[in-house]
KEKOL-606015 format. One record per residue (C-alpha): x, y, z; residue in one letter. Coordinates in steps of 0.2 Angstrom, whole numbers, padded with zeros to 4 digits, always signed. Each point is the difference from the previous one (the first is absolute). Layout:
BEGIN
XYZa...
END
This chain:
BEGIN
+0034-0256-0198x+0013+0015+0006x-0017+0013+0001x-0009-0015+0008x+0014+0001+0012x+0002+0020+0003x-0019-0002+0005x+0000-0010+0009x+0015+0006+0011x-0009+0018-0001x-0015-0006+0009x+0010-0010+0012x+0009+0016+0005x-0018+0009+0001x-0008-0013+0011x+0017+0000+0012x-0003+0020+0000x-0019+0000+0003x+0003-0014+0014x+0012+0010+0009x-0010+0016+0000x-0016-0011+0006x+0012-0006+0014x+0010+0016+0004x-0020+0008+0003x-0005-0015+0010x+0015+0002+0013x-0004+0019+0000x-0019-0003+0003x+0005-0013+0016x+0014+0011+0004x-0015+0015+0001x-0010-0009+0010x+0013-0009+0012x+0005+0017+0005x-0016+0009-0001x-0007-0010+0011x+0012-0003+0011x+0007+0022+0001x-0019+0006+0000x-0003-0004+0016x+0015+0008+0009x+0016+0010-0006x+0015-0009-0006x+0011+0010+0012x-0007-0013+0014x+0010-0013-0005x+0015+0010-0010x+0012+0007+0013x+0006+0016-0005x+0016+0007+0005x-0003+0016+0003x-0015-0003+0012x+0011-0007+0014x+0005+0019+0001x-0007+0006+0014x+0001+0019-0004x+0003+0010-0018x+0003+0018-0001x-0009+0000-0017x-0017-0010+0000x-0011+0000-0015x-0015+0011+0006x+0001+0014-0008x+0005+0013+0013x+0017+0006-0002x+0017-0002+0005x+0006+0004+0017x+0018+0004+0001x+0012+0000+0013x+0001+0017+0011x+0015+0004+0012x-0004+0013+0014x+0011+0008+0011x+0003-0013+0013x+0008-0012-0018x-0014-0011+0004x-0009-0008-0015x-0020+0004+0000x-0010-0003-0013x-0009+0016-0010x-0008+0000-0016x+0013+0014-0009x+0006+0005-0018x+0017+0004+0010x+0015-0012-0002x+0005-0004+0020x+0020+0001-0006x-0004+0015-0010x+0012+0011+0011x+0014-0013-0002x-0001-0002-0018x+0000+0017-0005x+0016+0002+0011x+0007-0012-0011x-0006+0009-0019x+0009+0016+0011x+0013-0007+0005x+0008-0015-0008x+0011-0014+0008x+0015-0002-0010x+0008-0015+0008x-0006-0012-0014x+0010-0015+0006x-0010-0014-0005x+0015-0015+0005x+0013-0002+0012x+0017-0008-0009x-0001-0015-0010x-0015-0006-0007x-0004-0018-0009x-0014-0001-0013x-0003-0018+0003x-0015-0002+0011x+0001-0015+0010x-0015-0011+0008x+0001+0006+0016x-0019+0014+0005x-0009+0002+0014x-0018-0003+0001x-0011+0012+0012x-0015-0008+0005x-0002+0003+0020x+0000+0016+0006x+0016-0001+0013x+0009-0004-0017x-0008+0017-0005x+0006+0007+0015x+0018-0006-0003x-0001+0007-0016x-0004+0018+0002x+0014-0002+0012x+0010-0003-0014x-0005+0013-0011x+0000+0013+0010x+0019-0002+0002x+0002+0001-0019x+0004+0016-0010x-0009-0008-0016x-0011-0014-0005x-0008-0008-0015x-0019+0001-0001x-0009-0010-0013x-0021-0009+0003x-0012-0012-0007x-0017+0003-0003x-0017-0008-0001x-0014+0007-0009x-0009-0013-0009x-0009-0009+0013x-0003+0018+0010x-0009+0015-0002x+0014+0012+0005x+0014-0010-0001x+0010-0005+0015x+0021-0002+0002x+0005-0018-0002x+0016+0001+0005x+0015+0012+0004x+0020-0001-0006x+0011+0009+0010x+0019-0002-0004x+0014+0008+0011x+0020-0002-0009x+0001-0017+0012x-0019-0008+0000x-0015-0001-0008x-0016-0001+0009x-0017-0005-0007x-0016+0005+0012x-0015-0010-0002x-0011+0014+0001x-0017-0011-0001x+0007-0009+0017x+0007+0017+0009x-0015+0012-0008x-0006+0006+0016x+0018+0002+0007x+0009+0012-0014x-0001+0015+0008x+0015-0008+0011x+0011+0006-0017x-0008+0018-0002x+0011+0012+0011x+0015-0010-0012x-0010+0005-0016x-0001+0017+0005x+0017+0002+0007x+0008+0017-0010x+0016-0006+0006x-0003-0019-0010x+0000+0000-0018x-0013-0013-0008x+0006-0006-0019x-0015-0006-0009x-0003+0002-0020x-0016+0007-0009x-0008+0003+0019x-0014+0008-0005x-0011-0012+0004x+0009-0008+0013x-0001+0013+0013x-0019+0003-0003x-0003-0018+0003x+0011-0002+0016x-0012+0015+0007x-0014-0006-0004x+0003-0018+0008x+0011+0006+0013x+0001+0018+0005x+0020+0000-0006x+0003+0016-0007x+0017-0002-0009x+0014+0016+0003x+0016+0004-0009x+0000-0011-0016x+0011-0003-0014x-0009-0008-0015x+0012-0007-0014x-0014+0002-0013x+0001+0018+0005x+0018+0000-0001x-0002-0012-0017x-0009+0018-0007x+0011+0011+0005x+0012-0009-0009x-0010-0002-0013x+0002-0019-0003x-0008-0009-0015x-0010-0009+0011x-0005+0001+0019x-0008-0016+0004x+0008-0011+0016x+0004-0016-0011x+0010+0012-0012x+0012+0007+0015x+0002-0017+0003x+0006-0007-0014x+0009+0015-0007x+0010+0005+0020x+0000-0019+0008x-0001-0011-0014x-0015-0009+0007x-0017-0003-0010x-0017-0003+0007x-0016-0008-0003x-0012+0016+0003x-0014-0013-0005x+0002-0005+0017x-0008+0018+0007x-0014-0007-0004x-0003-0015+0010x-0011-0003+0015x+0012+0008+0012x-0015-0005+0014x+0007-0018+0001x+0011-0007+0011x+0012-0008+0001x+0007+0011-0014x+0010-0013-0014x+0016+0001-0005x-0001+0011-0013x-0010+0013+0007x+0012+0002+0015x+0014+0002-0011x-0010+0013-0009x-0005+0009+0013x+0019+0000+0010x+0008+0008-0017x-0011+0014-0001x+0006+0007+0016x+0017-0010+0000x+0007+0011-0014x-0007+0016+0002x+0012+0008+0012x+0014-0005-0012x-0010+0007-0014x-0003+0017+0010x+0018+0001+0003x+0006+0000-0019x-0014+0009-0004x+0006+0015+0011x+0018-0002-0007x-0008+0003-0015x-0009+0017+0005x+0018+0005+0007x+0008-0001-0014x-0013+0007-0011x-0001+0016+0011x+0019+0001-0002x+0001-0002-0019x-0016+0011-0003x+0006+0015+0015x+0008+0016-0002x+0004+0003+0019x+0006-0016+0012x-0015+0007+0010x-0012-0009-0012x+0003-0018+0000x-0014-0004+0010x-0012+0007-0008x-0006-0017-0009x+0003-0009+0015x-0013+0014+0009x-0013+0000-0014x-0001-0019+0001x-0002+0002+0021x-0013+0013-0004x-0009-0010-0011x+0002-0015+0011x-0008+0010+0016x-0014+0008-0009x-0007-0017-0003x+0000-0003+0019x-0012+0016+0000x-0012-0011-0008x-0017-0006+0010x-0009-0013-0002x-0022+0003-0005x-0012-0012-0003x-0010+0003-0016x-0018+0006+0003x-0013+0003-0013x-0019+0007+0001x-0005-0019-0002x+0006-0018+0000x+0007-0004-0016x-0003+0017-0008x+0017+0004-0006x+0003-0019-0007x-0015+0002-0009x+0002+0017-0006x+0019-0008-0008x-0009-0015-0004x-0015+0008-0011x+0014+0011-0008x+0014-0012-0005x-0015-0008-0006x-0006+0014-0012x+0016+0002-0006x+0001-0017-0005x-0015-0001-0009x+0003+0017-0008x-0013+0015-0001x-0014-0009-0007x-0001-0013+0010x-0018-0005+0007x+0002-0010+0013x+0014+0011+0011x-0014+0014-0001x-0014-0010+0003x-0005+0005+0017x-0006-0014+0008x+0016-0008-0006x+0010+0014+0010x-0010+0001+0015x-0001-0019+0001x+0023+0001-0003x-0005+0011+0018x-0008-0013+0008x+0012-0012-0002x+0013+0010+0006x-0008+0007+0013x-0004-0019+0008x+0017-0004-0006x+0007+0013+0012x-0010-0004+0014x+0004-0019-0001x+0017+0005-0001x-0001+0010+0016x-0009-0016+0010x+0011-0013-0005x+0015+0010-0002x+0005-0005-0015x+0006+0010-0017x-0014+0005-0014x+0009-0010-0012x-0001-0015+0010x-0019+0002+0004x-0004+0004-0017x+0010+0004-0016x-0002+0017-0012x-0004-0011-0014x-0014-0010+0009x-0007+0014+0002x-0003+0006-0014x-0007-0016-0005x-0011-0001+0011x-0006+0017-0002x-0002-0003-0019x-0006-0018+0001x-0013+0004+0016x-0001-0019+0003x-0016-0004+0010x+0003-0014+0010x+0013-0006+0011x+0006-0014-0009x+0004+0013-0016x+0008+0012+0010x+0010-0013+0005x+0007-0005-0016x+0001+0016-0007x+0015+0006+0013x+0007-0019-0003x+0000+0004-0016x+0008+0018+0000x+0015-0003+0011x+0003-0019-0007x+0017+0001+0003x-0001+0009+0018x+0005-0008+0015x-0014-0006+0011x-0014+0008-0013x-0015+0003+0006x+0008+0004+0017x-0005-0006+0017x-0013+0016+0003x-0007-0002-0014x-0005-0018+0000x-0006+0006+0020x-0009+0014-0005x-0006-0003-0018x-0018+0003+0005x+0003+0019+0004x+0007+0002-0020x-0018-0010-0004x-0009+0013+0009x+0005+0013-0007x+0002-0007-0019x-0020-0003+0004x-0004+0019+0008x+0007+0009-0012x-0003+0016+0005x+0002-0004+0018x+0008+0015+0012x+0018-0005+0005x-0005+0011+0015x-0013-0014+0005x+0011-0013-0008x+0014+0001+0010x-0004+0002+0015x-0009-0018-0001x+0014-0007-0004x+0010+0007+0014x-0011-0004+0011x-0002-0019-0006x+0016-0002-0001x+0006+0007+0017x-0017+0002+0009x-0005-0008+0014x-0002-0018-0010x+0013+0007-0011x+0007-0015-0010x+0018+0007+0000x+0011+0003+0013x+0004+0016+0009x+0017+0003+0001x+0013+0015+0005x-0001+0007-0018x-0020+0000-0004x-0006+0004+0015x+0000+0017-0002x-0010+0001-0015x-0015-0003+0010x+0001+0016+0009x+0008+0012-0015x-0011-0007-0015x-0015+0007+0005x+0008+0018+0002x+0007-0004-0019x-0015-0004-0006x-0010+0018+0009x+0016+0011-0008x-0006-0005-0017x-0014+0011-0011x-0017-0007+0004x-0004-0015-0011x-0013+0000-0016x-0017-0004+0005x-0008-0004-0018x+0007-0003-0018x+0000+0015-0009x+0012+0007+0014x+0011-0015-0002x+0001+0002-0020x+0003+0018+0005x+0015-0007+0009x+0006-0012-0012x-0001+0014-0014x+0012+0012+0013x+0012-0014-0002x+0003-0002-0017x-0001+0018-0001x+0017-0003+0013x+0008-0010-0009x-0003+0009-0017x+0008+0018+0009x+0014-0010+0006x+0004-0006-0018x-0001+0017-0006x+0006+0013+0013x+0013-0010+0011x+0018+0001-0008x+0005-0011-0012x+0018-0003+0003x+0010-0002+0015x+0001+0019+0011x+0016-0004+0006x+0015-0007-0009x+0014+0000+0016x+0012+0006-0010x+0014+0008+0011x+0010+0016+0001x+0017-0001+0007x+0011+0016+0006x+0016+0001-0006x+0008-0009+0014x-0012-0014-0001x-0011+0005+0012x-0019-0005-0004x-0011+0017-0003x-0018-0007-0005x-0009-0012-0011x-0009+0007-0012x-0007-0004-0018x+0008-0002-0016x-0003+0017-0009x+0010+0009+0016x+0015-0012-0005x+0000+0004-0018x-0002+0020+0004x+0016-0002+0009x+0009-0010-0012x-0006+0011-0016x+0008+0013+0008x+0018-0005+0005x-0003+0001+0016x-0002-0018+0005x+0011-0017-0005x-0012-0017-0001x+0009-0013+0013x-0015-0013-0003x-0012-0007-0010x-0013-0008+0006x-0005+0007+0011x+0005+0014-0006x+0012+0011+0011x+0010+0016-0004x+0014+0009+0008x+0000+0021+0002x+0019+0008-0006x-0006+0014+0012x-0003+0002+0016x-0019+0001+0004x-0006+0014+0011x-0007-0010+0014x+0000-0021+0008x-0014-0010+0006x+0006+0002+0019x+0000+0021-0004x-0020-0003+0000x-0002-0008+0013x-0008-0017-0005x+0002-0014-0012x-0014-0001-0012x+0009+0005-0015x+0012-0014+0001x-0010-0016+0002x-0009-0010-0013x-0017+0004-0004x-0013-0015-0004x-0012+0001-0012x-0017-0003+0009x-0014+0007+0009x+0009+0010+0019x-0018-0004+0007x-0002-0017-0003x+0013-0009-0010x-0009-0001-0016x+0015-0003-0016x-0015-0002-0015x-0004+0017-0001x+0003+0016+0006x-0003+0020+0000x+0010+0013+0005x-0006+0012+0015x+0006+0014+0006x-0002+0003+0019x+0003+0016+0001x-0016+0008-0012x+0008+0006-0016x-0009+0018+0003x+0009+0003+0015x+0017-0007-0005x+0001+0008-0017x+0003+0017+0009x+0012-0006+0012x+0018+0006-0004x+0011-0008-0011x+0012-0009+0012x-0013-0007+0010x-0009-0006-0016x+0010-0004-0015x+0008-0018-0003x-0008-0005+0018x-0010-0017-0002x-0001-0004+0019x-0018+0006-0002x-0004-0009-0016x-0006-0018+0006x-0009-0014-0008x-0017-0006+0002x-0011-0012-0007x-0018+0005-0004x-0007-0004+0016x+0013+0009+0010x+0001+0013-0012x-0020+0004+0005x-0001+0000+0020x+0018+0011-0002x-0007+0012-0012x-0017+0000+0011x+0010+0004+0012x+0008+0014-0006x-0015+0008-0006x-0006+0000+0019x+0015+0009+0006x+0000+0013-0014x-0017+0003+0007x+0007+0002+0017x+0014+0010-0007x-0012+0012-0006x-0008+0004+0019x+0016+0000+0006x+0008+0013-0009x-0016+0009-0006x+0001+0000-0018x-0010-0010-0011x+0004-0016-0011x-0010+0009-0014x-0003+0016-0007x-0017+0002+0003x-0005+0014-0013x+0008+0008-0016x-0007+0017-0007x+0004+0006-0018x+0013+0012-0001x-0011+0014-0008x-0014+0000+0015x+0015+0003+0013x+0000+0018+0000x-0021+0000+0004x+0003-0013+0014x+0013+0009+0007x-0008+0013+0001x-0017-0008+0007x+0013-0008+0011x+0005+0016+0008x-0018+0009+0000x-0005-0017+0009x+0012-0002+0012x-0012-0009+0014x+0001-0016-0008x-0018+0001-0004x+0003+0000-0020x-0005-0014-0010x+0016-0011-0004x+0007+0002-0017x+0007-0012-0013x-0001-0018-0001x+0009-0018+0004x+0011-0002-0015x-0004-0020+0000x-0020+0007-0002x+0005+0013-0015x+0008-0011-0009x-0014-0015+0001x-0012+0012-0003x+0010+0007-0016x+0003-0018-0004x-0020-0006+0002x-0007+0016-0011x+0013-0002-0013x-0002-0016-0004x-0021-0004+0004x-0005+0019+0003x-0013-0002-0013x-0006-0016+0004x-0002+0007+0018x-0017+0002+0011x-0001+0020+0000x+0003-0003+0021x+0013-0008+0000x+0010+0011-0014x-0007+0015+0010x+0008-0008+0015x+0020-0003-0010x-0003+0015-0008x-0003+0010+0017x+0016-0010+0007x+0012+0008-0016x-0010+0017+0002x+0009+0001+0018x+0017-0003-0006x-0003+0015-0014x-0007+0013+0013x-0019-0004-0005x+0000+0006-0017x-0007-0009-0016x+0015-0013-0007x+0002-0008-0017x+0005-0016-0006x+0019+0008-0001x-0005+0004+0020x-0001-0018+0003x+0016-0006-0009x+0010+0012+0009x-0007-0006+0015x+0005-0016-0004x+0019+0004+0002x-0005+0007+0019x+0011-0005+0012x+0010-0011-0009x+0019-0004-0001x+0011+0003-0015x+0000-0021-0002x-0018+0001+0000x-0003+0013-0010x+0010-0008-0015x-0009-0017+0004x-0016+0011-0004x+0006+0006-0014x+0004-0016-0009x-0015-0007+0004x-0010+0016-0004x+0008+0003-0018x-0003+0018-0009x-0015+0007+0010x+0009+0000+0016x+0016+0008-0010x-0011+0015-0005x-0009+0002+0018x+0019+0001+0006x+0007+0011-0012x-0017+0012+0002x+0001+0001+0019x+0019+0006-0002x-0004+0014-0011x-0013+0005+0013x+0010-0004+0016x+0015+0013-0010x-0015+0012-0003x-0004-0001+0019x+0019+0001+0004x+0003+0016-0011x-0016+0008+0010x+0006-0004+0016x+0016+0008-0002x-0008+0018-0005x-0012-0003+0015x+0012-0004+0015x+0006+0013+0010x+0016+0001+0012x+0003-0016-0006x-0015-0008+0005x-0009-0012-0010x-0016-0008+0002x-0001-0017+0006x+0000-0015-0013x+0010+0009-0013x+0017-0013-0007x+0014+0011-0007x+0004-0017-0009x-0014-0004-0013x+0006-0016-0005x-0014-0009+0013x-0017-0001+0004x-0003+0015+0012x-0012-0002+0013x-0002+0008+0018x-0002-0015+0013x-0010+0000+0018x+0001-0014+0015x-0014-0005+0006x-0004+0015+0013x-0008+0011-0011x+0012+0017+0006x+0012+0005-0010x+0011+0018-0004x+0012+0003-0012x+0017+0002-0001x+0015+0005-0007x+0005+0006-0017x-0011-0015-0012x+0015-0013-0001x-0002-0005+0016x+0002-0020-0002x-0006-0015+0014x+0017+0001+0012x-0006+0019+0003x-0016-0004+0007x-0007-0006+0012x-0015-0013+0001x-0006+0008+0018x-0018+0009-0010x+0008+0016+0000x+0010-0002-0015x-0007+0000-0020x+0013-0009-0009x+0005-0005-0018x+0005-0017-0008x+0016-0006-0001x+0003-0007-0020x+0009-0012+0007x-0013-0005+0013x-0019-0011-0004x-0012+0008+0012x-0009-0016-0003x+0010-0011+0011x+0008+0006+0017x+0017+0007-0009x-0003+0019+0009x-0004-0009+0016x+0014-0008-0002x+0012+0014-0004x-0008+0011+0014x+0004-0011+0013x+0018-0005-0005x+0005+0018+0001x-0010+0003+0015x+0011-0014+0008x+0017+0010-0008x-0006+0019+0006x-0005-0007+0017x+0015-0013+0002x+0009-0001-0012x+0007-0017-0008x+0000-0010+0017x-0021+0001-0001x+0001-0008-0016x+0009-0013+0007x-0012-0002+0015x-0014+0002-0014x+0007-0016-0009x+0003-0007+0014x-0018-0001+0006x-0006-0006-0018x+0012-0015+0002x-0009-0005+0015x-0017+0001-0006x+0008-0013-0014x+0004-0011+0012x-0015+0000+0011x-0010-0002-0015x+0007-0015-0010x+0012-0008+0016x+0015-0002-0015x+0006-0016+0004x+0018+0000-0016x+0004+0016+0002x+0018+0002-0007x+0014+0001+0011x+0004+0017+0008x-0015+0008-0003x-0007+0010+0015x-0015+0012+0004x+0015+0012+0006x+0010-0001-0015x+0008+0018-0002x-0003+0000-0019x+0014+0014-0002x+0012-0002-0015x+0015+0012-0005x+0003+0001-0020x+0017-0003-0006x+0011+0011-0014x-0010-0013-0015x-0017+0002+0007x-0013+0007-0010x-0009+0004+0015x+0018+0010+0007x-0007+0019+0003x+0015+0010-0006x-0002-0013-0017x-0017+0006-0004x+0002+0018+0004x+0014-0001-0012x-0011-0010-0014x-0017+0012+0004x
END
């Protein structure tokens, strides 16, 4: 009877189960078609009221132009110019110069108890009335609320100002086209503004409102400096004014109104308390300058370094993000976190129609973002994505469910333009390989075309001007298959050199140096910390982060170079556009020209070692190349050396050379990159070879040799033409024995030749392409102009030549004539004959700027600047200090 029982009780709980799931299906079907039918027809934003659209003008729409900043002319008024300049750029760097030290953030007594009595702003004579009120303040308390969810952009909700005697709230959705009323207060130098962790804060309060915030003290700075365990706002709070918060509260819907009772009160002690925090926070730099000085002279030095750091986040501008295509980055992250998930051998992530249909999603995604002004989490999740492009539902209904069913526990899932627009995810699940570039353009055009179904608003309606020129800025679109395959496969091949080549841990670790008067030197990585401290010559004062203090006294500050770069934090993403998943390192300044530079504008300098992403990393580098090219016209000497002629056939050309002196002589010697394919091609298939074609390789290595017959040990010395020592050893392992013997064989000739050289030269003349050292590869080396004389005694290296077609030179060992390491030298030392170390700088200077016009970085770090001197001075520990490495050579 009990197992009668039991069964009877399981099926009873499966028939409840499979009941409920019939009925949960049935209400999603008629939810489905209650709003399909009644959202196809028009755009849910007829009938939802948003906020934001009572605005009647935004500084930051969604097209995807950029960002015009605010730029003061001579007669202070304000006109609008699009500008990479910061308007109060003047002000603020008066500031970093020249500090105020009256930090008086309260006057007398001050109470912690906050009582119930604000001020709401809403209208803007009470606007008015309070700029009046700030402007006769010294200091006040700065703190906002942001909305992000139900916005493209974002927008500021509301603002919390707090003086010592009130507290203010602005309803900033209310007074949005009347905030400029508080700018000329916000970028008052003579008015400090407290806020904490203001990063973001004074990007988004220019991007809504124009307000450019001047003279700052931020306690999260301060909360650094001090090196507090933790330097969040609700930790201050409890740990100085005894008072918690709910920081769940952050994120609420800060666009409703009225605000409830507990988000006032929220909002109020996030500005009520920060003057009060700001005050002991200084008392605390005072006295730790005082306990930590030498002289009475340098107890303010961590009060100044928290200014400093406080005002360099004022330097800060706001960009909008831009990318070559809708959606491209999100897909790009998407496609591989994915691939990481799934690990390397994972099918479907590098399945291209699964990837390229991941694009399409996110490239609708973005464009109904921009429309309707509303996040891309909220039009459609990460995970429904994927879903959907692993899934590939084919009709409406299933595309449906399969969103429903990926974000089940989401909030208003599938969301409103989704259930409005369900028709454009249909038609591009059916036409699989259809062009976004035709796609989208439909879509725009239906949804804010002349019987567009959604509404054009203040934020959208740019799109229809700007998308067009988006969509002609991208390459030209795949007509057939095969080229799209061809595209697919270039993409997984992407994705596969990012998970090889980009680094695989963290570039910069933000560890900090302190002078030994607690002064901030740099940030740098860990293995500088532990050099210090292996050595006795600095003391660990942190953890984590690590931070160290010198027991000497360094040879030079920050200040002394005249910028900040080296003492800001450094994050570990993409400068071009953002990118944290992977990276590469990339050296703006070409590695063959800066390798020759001297050592104190060089060594331990990482102000031109940035990071990029792949992407970036290409258009930078293609860059570069292009203006190496230029480079080479400019100055006159080339990026390659064109021709190589073996040491032994220099006296006969020379000689020609001179007997030939019009010009009219055929040219002599060979490309080294063609000697060396050629060597290569009949080494390894000479036999196999059509007769031509080893006639044709075998006349290209005749060349380098003077035209006479050559042997198989011909061609594996010719192998090691033009190479670097690096190279050479790289050959060598590879190579094995044979190449040992080749080597070893073209010394002993190369000490035979040296030997008959020295009984030949007269007057201390030798003959061109003779090395008094036989330790390399000797070989005489043309440009490309076919004239060329000799000179000097045989040793003559690169730096004694010049490549102007009037001079035969020979290879430096430490130089491969393969890439464009001689052009490279040439030109540096050109720039130091002719000018000295101030061309250098111009010459860096100028490659900086073709970085920035060729990738727009967009998170460069803080401080870094095309004029950046890049000058150091070594101190008495250096290893780079002159006098050390005379004494050590």
């Amino acid at each position: 009877m009990e197992a009668n029982e039991k069964v009877k009780i399981v099926m009873s709980v499966a028939s409840i189960v499979a009941v409920t799931v019939l009925l949960v299906a049935e209400y999603r079907r008629r939810r489905y078609r209650k709003k399909q039918t009644s959202s196809l027809s028009s755009c849910y934003l007829h009938s939802e009221l948003k906020p934001q659209f009572g605005f009647k003008r935004v500084l930051a729409d969604n097209s995807y132009s950029g960002f015009k900043h605010l730029k003061l002319d001579d007669g202070s008024s304000s006109i609008e110019k699009t500008s990479n300049c910061h308007p109060y750029e003047t002000e603020i760097t008066a500031l970093l110069e020249n500090p105020k030290l009256e930090f008086g953030f309260l006057r007398g007594e001050y109470s912690l108890e906050m009582n119930d009595s604000y001020l709401w702003i809403e209208t803007e004579s009470q606007l008015k009335e309070l700029a009046e009120t700030l402007a006769k303040e010294k200091v006040f308390a700065v703190d906002t609320e942001q909305h992000s969810f139900r916005s493209f952009l974002g927008f500021t909700a509301l603002i919390q100002i707090s003086t010592q005697d009130e507290d203010f709230l602005v309803d900033t959705i209310a007074l949005h086209d009347s905030m400029s009323i508080l700018r000329s207060v916000f970028s008052d130098p003579h008015i400090c503004k407290v806020f904490h962790g203001a990063d973001n804060d004074v990007l988004w309060l220019q991007r809504d409102f124009h307000i450019y915030v001047v003279n700052m003290f931020d306690t999260a700075k301060a909360c650094e400096v001090l090196s507090k365990p933790q330097r969040s706002l609700a930790y201050l709070l409890e740990a100085v004014c005894g008072v918690t918060t709910n920081k769940l509260l952050q994120r609420e819907d800060w666009r409703q109104r009225p605000l409830s009772k507990e988000m006032v009160l929220y909002a109020r002690t996030d500005a009520h308390y920060l003057l009060y925090i700001a005050d002991s926070l200084t008392a605390e730099l005072k006295q730790l300058a005082t306990e930590d000085s030498s002289s009475p002279d340098d107890k303010f030095h961590f009060l100044l370094e928290t200014s400093r750091r406080s005002n360099m986040t004022c330097l800060q501008l706001f960009t909008k993000e831009t990318e070559d295509f809708p959606g491209n980055a999100a897909a790009s992250s998407l496609i591989y976190r994915h691939l990481n998930g799934h690990g390397d051998n994972s099918t479907i992530s590098l399945d291209a129609e699964f990837q390229e249909h991941v694009r399409e999603l996110c490239a609708w995604r973005d464009l109904m973002a921009r429309i309707h002004d509303e996040s891309t989490r909220y039009v459609l999740s990460d995970q429904a994505i994927i879903a959907l492009a692993r899934k590939q539902p084919t009709t409406t209904e299933e595309i449906y469910d399969t969103i429903a069913q990926t974000d089940m526990g989401a909030e208003s899932s599938p969301s409103a333009v989704i259930c409005s627009h369900l028709n454009d995810i249909y038609q591009m699940t059916r036409d699989k390989l259809a062009n976004l570039d035709e796609i989208l353009p439909v879509v725009l055009q239906k949804c804010l075309g002349t019987d567009g179904t959604c509404p054009i608003s203040i934020f959208n309606y740019s799109l229809l001007v700007n998308f067009s020129t988006k969509l002609t800025s991208r390459s030209a679109p795949k007509q057939n298959r095969h080229k799209n395959l061809k595209q697919f496969t270039r993409k997984t091949s992407r994705e596969l050199f990012v998970k090889k080549f980009s680094c695989k841990a963290p570039v910069y670790h933000n560890c900090r140096i302190y002078a030994n008067d607690g002064r901030l030197l740099c940030y740098c990585d860990r293995r500088k910390l532990e050099w210090y401290v292996n050595r006795g010559l600095a003391k660990l004062v942190e953890e984590n982060p690590p931070a160290i203090m010198l027991l000497f006294e360094p040879k030079g500050r920050p200040e002394d170079e005249g910028n900040d770069f080296y003492i800001q934090t450094k994050k570990n993403v993409c400068v071009g556009c953002g990118e944290g998943n992977h990276y590469l390192r990339y050296r703006i300044i070409p590695s063959c020209y800066r390798v020759h530079f001297p050592e104190h504008l060089k060594s331990h300098r990482s102000h031109d070692i940035v990071l990029l992403c792949v992407d970036c990393h290409e258009v930078a580098h293609a860059a570069a190349e292009r203006y190496k090219k230029q480079i080479a016209t400019e100055f006159g000497i080339p990026l390659f050396v064109r021709r190589v002629l073996d040491s032994k056939e220099a006296q006969g050309t020379s000689s020609s050379m001179e007997d030939e002196s019009n010009g009219n002589s055929e040219e002599a010697g060979v490309s080294p990159l063609h000697l060396r394919t050629a060597a290569m091609a009949l080494l390894r298939h000479g036999n196999r070879m059509p007769s031509s074609r080893r006639e044709e390789l075998l006349q290209t290595v005749k060349m380098y040799y003077g035209g006479r017959d050559i042997s198989e040990e011909d061609l594996e010395r010719a192998l090691l033409i033009g190479l670097s020592p690096h190279e050479r050893r790289k050959l060598e392992r590879k190579k094995g024995a044979s190449l040992k013997h080749s080597i070893e064989v073209s010394l002993m000739d190369k000490q035979e030749n040296n030997n008959k050289g020295q009984d030949e030269t007269n007057g201390g003349e030798g003959l061109a392409g003779f090395e008094k050292n036989m330790n390399v590869e000797s070989s005489t080396v043309a440009d490309d102009s076919g004239n060329g004389t000799s000179e000097g005694d045989g040793a003559t290296e690169l730096n004694d030549t010049q490549c102007n077609g009037n001079t035969l030179h020979q290879q430096n060992s430490k130089l491969s004539l393969l890439g464009h390491g001689p052009h490279g030298k040439q030109i540096v030392e050109y720039l130091l004959r002719e000018h000295g170390e101030d061309g250098v700088r111009d010459f860096c200077q100028r490659w900086r700027k073709v970085f920035v016009d060729a990738v727009h970085p967009r998170h460069l770090p803080g401080g870094w600047n095309i004029s950046h001197s890049g000058r150091r001075d070594f101190g008495e520990f250096s290893v780079y200090n002159p006098t050390k490495r005379l004494s050590t050579e």
